[in-house]
Chimera marker file (.cmm) of the C-alpha trace (Angstrom):
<marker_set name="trace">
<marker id="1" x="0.000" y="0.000" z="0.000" r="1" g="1" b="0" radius="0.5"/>
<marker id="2" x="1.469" y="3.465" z="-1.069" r="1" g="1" b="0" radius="0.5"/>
<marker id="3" x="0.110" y="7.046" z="-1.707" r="1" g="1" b="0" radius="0.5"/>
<marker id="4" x="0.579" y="8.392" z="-5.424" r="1" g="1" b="0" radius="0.5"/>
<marker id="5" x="0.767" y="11.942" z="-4.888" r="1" g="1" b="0" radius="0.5"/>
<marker id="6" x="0.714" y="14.278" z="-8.033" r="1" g="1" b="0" radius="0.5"/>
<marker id="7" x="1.583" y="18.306" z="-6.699" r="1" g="1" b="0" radius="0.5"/>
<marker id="8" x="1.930" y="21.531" z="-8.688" r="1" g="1" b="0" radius="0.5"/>
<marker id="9" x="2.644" y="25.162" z="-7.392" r="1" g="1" b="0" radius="0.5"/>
<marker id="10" x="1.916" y="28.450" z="-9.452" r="1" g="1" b="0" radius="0.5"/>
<marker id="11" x="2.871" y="31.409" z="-7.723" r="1" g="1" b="0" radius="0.5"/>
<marker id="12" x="3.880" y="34.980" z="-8.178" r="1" g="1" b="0" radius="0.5"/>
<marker id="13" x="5.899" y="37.541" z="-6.382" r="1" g="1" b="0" radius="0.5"/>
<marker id="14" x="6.289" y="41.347" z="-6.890" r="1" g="1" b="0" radius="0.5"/>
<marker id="15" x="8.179" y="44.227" z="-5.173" r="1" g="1" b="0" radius="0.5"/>
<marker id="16" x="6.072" y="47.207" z="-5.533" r="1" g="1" b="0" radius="0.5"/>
<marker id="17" x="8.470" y="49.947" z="-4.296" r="1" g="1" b="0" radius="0.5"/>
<marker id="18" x="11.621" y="49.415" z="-2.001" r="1" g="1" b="0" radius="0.5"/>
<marker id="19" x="9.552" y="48.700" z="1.127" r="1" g="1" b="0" radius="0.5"/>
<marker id="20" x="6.234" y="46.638" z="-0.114" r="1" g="1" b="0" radius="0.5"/>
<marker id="21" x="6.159" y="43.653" z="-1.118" r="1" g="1" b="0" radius="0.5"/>
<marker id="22" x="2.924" y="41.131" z="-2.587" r="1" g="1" b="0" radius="0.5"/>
<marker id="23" x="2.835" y="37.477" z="-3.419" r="1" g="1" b="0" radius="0.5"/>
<marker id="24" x="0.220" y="35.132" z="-5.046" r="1" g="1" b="0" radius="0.5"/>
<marker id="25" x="0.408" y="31.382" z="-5.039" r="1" g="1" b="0" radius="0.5"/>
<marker id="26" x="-1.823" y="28.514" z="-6.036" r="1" g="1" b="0" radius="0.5"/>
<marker id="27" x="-1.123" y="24.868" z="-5.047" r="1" g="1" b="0" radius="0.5"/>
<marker id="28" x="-2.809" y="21.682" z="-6.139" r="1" g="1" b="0" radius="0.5"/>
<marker id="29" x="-1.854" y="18.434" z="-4.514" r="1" g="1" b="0" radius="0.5"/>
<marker id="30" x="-4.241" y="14.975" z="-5.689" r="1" g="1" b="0" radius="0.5"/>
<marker id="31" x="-3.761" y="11.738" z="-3.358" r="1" g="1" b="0" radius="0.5"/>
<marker id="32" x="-4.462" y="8.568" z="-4.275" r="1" g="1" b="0" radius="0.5"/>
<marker id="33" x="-4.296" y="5.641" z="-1.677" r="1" g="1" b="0" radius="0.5"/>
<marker id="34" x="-3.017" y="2.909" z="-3.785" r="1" g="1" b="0" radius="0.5"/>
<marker id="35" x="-4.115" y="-0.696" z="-2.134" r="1" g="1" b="0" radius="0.5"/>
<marker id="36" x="-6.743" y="0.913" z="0.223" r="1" g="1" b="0" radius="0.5"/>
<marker id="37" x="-9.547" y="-1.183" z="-0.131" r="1" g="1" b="0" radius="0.5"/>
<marker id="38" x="-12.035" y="1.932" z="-0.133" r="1" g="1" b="0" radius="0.5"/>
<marker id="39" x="-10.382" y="3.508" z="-2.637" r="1" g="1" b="0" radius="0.5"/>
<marker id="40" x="-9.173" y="7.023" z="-0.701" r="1" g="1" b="0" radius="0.5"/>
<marker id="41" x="-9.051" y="10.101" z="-3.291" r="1" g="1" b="0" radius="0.5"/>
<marker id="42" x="-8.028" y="13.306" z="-1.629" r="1" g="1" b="0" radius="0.5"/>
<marker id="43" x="-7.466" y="16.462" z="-3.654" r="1" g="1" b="0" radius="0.5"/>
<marker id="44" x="-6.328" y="19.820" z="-1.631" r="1" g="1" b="0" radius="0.5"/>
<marker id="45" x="-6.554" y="23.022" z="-3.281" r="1" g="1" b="0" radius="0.5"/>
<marker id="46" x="-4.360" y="26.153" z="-1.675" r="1" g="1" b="0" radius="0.5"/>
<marker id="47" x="-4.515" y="29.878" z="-2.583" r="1" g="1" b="0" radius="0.5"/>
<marker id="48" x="-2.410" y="32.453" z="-0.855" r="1" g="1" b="0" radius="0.5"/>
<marker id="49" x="-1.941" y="36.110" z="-1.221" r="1" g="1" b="0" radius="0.5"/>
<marker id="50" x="0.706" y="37.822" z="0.912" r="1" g="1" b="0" radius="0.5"/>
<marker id="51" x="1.696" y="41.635" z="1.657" r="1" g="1" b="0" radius="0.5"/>
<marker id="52" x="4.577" y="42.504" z="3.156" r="1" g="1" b="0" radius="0.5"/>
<marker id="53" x="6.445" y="46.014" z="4.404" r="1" g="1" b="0" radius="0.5"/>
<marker id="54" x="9.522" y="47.211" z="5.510" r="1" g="1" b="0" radius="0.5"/>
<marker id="55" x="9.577" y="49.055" z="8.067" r="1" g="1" b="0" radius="0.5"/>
<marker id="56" x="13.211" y="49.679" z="8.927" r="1" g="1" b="0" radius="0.5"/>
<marker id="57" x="16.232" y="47.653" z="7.291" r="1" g="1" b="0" radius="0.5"/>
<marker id="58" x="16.104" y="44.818" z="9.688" r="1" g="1" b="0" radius="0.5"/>
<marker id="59" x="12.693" y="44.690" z="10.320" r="1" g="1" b="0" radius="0.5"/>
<marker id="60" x="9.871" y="43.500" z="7.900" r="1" g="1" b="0" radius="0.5"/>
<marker id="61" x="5.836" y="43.111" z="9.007" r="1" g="1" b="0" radius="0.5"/>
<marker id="62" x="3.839" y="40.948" z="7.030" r="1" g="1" b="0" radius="0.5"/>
<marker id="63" x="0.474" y="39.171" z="6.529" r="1" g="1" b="0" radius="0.5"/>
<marker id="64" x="-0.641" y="35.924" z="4.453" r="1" g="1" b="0" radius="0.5"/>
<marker id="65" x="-4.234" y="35.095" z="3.781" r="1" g="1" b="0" radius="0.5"/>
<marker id="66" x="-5.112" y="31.204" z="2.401" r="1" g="1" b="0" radius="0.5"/>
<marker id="67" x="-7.915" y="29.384" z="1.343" r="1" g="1" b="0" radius="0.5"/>
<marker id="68" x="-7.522" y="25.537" z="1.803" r="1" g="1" b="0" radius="0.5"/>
<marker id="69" x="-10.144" y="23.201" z="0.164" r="1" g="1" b="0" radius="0.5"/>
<marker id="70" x="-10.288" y="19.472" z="0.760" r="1" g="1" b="0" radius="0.5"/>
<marker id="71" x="-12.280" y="17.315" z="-1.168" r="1" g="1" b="0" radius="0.5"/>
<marker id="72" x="-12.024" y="13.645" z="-0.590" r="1" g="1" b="0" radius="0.5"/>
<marker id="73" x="-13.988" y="10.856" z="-1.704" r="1" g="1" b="0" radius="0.5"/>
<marker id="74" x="-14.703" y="9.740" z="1.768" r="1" g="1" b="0" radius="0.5"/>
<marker id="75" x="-17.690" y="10.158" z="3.236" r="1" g="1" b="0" radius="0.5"/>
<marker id="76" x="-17.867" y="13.985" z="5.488" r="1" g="1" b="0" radius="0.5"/>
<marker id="77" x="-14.019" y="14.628" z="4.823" r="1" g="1" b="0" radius="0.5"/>
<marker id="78" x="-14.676" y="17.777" z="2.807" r="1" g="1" b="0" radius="0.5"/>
<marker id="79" x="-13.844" y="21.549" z="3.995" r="1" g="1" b="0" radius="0.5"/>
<marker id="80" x="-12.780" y="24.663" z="3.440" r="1" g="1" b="0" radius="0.5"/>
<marker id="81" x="-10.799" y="26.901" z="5.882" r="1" g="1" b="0" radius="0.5"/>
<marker id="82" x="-9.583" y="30.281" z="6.050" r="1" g="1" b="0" radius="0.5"/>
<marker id="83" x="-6.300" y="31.342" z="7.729" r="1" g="1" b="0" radius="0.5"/>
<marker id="84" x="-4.983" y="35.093" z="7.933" r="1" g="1" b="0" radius="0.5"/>
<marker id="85" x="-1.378" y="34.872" z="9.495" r="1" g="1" b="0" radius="0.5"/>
<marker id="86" x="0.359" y="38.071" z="10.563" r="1" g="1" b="0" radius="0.5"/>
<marker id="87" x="4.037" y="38.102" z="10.646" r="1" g="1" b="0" radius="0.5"/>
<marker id="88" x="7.129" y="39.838" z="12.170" r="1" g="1" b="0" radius="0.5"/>
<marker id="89" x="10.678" y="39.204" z="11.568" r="1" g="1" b="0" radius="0.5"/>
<marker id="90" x="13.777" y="41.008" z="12.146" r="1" g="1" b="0" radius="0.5"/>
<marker id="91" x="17.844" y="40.368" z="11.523" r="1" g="1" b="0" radius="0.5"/>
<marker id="92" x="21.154" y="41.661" z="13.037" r="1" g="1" b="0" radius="0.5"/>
<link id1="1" id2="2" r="1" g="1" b="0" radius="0.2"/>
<link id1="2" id2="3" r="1" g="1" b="0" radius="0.2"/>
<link id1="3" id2="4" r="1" g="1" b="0" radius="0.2"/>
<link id1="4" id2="5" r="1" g="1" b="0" radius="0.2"/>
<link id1="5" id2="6" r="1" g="1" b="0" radius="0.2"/>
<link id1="6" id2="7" r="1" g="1" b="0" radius="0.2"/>
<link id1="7" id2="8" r="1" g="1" b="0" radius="0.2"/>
<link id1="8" id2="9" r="1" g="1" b="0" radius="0.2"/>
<link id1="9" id2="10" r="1" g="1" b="0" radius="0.2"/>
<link id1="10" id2="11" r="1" g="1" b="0" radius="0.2"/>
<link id1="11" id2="12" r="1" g="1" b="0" radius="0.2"/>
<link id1="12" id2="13" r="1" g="1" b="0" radius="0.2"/>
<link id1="13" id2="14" r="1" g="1" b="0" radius="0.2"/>
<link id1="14" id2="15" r="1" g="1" b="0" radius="0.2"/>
<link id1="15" id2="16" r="1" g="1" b="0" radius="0.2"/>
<link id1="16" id2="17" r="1" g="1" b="0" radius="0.2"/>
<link id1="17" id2="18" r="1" g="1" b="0" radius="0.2"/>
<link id1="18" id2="19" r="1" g="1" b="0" radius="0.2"/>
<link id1="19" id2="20" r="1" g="1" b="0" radius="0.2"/>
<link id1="20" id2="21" r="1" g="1" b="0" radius="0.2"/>
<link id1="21" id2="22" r="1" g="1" b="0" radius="0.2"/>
<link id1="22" id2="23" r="1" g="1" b="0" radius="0.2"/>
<link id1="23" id2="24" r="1" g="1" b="0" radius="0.2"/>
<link id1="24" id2="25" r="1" g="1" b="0" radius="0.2"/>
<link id1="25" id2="26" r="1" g="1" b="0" radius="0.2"/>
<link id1="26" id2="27" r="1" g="1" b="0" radius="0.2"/>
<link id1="27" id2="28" r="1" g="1" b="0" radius="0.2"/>
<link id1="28" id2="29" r="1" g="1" b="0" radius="0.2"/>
<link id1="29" id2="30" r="1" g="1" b="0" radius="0.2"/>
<link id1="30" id2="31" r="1" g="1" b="0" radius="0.2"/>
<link id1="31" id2="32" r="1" g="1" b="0" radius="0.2"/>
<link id1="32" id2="33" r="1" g="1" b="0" radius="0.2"/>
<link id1="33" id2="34" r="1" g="1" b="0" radius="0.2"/>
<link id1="34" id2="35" r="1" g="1" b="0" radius="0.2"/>
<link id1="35" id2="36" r="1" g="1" b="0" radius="0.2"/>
<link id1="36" id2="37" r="1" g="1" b="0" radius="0.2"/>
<link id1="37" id2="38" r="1" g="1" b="0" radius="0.2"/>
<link id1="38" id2="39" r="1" g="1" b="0" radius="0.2"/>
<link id1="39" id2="40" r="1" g="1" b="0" radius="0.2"/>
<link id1="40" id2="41" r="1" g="1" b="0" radius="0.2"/>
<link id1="41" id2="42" r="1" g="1" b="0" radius="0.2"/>
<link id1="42" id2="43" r="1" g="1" b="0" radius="0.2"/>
<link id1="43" id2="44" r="1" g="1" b="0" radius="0.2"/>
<link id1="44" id2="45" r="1" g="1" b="0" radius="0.2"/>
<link id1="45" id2="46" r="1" g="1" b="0" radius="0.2"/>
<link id1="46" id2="47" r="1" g="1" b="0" radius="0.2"/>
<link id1="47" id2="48" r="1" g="1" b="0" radius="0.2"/>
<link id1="48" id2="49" r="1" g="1" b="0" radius="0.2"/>
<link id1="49" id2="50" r="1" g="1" b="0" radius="0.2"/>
<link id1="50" id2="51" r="1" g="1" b="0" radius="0.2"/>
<link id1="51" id2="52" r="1" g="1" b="0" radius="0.2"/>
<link id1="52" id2="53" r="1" g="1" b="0" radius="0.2"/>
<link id1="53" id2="54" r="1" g="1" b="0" radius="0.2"/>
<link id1="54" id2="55" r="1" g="1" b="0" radius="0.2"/>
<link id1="55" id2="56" r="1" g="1" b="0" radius="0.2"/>
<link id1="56" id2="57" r="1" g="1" b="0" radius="0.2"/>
<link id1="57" id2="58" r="1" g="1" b="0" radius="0.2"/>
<link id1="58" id2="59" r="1" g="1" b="0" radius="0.2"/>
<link id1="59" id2="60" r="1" g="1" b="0" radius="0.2"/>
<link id1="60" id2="61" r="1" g="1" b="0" radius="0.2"/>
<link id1="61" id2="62" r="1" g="1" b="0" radius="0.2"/>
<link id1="62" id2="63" r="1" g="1" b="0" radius="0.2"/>
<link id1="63" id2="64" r="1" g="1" b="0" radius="0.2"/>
<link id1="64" id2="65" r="1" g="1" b="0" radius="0.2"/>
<link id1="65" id2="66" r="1" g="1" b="0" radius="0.2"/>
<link id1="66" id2="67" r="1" g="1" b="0" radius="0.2"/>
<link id1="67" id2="68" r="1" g="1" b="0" radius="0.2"/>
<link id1="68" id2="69" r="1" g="1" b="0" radius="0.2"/>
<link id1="69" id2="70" r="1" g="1" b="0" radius="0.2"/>
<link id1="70" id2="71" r="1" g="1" b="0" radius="0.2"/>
<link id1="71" id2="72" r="1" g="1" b="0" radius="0.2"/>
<link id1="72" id2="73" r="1" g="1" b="0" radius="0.2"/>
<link id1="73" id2="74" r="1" g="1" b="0" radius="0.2"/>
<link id1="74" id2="75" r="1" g="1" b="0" radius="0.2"/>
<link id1="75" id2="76" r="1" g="1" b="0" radius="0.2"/>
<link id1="76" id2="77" r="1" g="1" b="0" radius="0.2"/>
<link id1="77" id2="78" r="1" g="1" b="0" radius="0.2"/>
<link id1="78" id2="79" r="1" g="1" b="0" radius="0.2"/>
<link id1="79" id2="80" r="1" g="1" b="0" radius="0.2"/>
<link id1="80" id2="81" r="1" g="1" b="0" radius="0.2"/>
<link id1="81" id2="82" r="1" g="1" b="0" radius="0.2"/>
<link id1="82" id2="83" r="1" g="1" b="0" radius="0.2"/>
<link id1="83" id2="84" r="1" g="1" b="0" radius="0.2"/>
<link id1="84" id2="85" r="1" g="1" b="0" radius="0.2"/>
<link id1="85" id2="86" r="1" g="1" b="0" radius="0.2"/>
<link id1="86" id2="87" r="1" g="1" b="0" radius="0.2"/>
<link id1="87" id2="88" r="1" g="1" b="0" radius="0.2"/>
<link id1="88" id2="89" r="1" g="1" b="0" radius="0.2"/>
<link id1="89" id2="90" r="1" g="1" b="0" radius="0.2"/>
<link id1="90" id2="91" r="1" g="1" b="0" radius="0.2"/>
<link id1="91" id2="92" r="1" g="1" b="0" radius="0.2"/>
</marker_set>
């Protein structure tokens, strides 16, 4: 028994000015469960956009917002969720 997993990213990245930032992505991931008697076919969708700024040389603020959808041939598996993540990082 194995998992046959076909995945594909599209994404897109652009620095407006010398301080902000975007990004775009799209991923597609299929999974097939290969010698599982019911037959498991899972396919997850991702789309992310990101914006990013910085605000002094070593410090950048950012935030991501994705979509995830699961759709599975299983019974009640599928969803969709929405996840804004806001980030901080700095360097010496």
């Amino acid at each position: 028994d194995y998992i046959d997993t076909t995945s594909w990213t599209l994404g897109w990245s652009h620095e407006w000015t010398d301080v902000v930032a975007s990004r775009v992505s799209y991923n597609s991931l299929n999974e097939d469960y290969v010698g599982d008697p019911s037959g498991t076919d899972d396919d997850t969708d991702t789309f992310t956009v990101g914006l990013s700024y910085d605000m002094r040389r070593w410090l950048t603020l950012g935030v991501d917002v994705s979509h995830v959808s699961f759709d599975s041939n299983q019974p009640d598996a599928d969803y969709d969720s929405n996840t804004i993540v806001f980030k901080v990082q700095g360097s010496l």
